[in-house]
N, C-alpha and C positions, 0 to 999 in steps of 0.2 A: 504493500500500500504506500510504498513513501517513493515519493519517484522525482529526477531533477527537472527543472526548469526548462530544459528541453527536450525531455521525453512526454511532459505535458501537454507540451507545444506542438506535440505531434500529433498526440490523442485530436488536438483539439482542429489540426488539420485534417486527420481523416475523419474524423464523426465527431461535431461539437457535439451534440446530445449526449455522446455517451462520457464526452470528459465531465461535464455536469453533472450527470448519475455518480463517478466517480471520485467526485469532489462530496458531494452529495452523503455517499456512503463513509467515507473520510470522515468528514466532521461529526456525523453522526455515531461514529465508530471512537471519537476521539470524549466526546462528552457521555456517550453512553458505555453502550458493551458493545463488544466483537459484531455478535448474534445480530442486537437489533440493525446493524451497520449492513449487514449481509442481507437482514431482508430487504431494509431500503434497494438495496440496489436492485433484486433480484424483482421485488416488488415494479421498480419501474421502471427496471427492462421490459417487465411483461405486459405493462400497461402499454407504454411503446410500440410491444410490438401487434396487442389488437386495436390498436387504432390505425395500424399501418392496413392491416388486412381490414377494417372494418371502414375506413377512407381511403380506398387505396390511389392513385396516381393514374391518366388515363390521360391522351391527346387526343384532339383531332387533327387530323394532318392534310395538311398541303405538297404540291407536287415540288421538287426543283429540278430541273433539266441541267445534266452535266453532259460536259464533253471529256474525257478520261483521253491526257496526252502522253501518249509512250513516243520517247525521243529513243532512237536506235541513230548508230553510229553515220550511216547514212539519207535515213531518212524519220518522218515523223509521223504518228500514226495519227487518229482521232475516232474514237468512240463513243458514241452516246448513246446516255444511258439517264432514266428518270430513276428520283428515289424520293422518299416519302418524310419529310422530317413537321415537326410540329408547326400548327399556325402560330402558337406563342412563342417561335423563334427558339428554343431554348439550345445555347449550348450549338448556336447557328452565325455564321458572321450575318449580321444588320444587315450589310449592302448586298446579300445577294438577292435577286428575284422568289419568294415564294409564291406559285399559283394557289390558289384557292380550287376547291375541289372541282370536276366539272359539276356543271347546272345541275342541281334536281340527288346528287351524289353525294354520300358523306362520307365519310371516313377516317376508322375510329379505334386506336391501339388501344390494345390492353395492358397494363402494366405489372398485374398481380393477376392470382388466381380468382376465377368467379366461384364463387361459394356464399352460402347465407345470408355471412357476415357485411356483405357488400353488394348483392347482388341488385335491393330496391336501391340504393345510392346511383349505381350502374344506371338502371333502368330510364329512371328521373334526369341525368344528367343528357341520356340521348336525345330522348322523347323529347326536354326545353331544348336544345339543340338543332332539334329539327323542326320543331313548329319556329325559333328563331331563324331559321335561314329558309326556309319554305313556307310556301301558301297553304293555306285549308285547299281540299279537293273541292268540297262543295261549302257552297256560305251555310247550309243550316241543314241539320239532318233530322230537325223536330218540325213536329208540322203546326206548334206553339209554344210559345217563350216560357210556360213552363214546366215542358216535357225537358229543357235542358239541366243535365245536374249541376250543382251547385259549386265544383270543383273543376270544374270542364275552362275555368279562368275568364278571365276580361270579354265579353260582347256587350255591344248596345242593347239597354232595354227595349229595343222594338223589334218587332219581327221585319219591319222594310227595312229597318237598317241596316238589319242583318242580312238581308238577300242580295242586299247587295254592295256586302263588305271586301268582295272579292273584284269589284271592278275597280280599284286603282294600286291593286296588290300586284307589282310586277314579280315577284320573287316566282321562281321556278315552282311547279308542283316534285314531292319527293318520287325520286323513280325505282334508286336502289339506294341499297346503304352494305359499307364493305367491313367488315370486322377482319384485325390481325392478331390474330391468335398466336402468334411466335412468342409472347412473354404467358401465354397460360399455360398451365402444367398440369392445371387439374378443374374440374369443373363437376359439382354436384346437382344434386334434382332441382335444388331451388333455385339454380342457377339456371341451369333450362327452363325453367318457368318462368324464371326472370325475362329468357330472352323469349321465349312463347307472349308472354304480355306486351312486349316491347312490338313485336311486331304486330299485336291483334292493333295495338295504342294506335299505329302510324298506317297500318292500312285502313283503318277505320276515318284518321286525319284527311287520309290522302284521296278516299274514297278511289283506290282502287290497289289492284295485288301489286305491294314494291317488292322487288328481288333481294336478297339477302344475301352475299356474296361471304368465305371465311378463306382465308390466306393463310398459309401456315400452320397447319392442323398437322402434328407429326403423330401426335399420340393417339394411336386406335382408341383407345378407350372413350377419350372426348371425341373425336369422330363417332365412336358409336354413338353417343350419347346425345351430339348433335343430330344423328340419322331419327333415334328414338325420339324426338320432339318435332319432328317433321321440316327437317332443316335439311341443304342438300341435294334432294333429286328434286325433278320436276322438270321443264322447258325451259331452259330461259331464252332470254331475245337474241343473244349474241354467246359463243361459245367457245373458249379458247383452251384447246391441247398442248400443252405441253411435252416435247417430247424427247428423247435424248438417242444419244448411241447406244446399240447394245451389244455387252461387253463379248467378246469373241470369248467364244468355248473353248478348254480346255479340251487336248488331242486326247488327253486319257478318259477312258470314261467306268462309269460306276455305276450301281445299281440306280444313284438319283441323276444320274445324267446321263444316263443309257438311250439314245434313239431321240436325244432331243436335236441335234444337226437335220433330221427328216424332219423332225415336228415344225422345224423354223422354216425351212423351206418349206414345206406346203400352206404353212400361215403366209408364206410371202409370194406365193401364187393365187391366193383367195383375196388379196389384199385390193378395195376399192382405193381410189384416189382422190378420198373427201378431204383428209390432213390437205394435201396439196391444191388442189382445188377449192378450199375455206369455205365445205361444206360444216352446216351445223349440226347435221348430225350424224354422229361418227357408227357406221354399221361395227355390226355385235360381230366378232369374232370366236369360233367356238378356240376353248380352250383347252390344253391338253389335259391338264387337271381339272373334271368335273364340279369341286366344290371350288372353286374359285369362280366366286361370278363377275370380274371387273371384267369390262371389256377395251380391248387394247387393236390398235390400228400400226400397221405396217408400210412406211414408204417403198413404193415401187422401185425406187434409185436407189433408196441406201436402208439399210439396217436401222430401222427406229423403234421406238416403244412409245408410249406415254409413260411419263416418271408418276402419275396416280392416276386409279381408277377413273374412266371416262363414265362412269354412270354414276358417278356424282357430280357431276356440272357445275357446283354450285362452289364445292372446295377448289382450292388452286395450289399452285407450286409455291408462289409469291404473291406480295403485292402492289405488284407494278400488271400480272396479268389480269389477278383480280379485279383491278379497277379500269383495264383495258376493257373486260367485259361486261364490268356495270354500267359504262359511258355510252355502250348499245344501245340502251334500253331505251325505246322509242319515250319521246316528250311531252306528250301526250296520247 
């Protein structure tokens, strides 16, 4: 407990809060006993750290367009590439360009796990989010002023004012909304209910079906669990595969890799030319393995796959495709 002047000073550069609790449990320790010193600390570590889970941190984010410069000895490359950083700048230089989402489009990191503890804060934070950057779909969905409930926020007490509170509302109607799921780890029931509510909330706003896009879903588990609240499949308006090389087969082969060089070639004779052609909807390929239901598509030229299942349309690899394919979504 007794530390010098500049190991303090460090504490206090990597996590002021907790040099505080440390000081904290110090003095307490110095006027009291050992014990109660220990619980101090131990006590508001853990207060700490449910308020961290029960408020946790979340952005909405903006696009910025880079050009990624590789200087090579005789000449100079240029790449570009979009990425996704916060509208409130954080931890962003000032002067560069941030775009604002497209029209009608939001998008929304996670930065803790959704569970319980957080999940109505979640909800709430969207739902004023979206009725702030977008219109009602329709001005009135009662057929009198006091069929509206009482929590439903700010309209004119009259019913003509209200019909037509939507003619000098230029803001976009909402069309999709994209969640990044890369900082979740885990996500419980009431967390799916949470986002079950979040979208009856904004399709109900919007008076009509918004798409619901999720980026970075690694963990089966939360992907199941998205699938089980009806998140996921469905049509959407625009469709983007993902897809990569696939890795060359080993000469030797095994009982699990036995007869798969035939299997790949006749998947790549059955193969349509929808990837290529930026058809939207990617024919079912049968699989060699029966329980595997993803359906995966083959380029004619070269050896591809899809890196996740194409009958989830709705999950993506990243999100920069994610929101390539929520910008589809017709305007009206």
């Amino acid at each position: 407990m007794i530390v010098s002047p500049k190991q303090a000073y460090r504490f206090w550069r990597i996590a002021p809060l907790e040099l505080l609790i440390f000081l904290a449990s110090v003095i307490v320790t110095i006027f009291s006993t050992l014990e109660d010193g220990i619980y101090v600390s131990v006590g508001a570590s853990l207060v700490v750290l449910l308020f961290r889970i029960a408020r946790p941190r979340g952005e909405f984010l903006g696009r910025v367009r880079l050009q990624a410069i590789e200087q090579g000895p005789n000449s100079t490359s240029y790449a570009p590439r979009s990425v996704y950083v916060p509208l409130a700048r954080k931890n962003v230089n000032p002067d560069i360009h941030v775009e604002d989402a497209p029209p009608g489009v939001l998008i929304y990191r996670f930065e803790e796990s959704f569970t319980f503890p957080n999940a109505s804060l979640l909800n709430d934070r969207i739902v004023d989010y979206a009725k702030e950057k977008t219109r009602r779909g329709r001005a009135s969905q009662y057929k009198k002023l006091g069929d509206r409930p009482w929590n439903e926020g700010y309209v004119p007490r009259s019913m003509d004012k209200i019909l037509h509170m939507n003619e000098n509302d230029h803001r976009p109607l909402l069309r999709a909304v994209v969640y990044d799921f890369s900082a979740v780890s885990n996500i419980d029931s009431t967390g799916i209910q949470s986002l079950v509510d979040t979208r009856q909330q904004l399709d109900r706003y919007s008076d009509r079906e918004v798409e619901y896009h999720f980026a970075a879903v690694m963990s089966p588990w939360i992907k199941r669990a998205l699938v089980a609240g009806g998140f996921g499949t469905g049509q959407p308006a625009h469709r983007v595969v993902e897809v990569a090389s696939v890795v060359p087969i080993a000469t030797a082969e095994d009982p699990d890799t036995h007869g798969e060089e035939e299997f790949q070639r006749r998947r790549r004779k059955s193969f349509t030319k929808d990837v290529e052609a930026g058809e939207d909807i990617i024919q079912q390929i049968p699989d060699k393995h029966p329980t595997d239901s993803s359906a995966r598509s083959l380029s004619s030229d070269s050896d591809v796959l899809p890196v996740v299942p194409t009958n989830y349309p709705f999950f993506h690899l990243d999100l920069d495709d994610a929101v390539r394919s929520a910008e589809k979504v017709p305007m009206a």
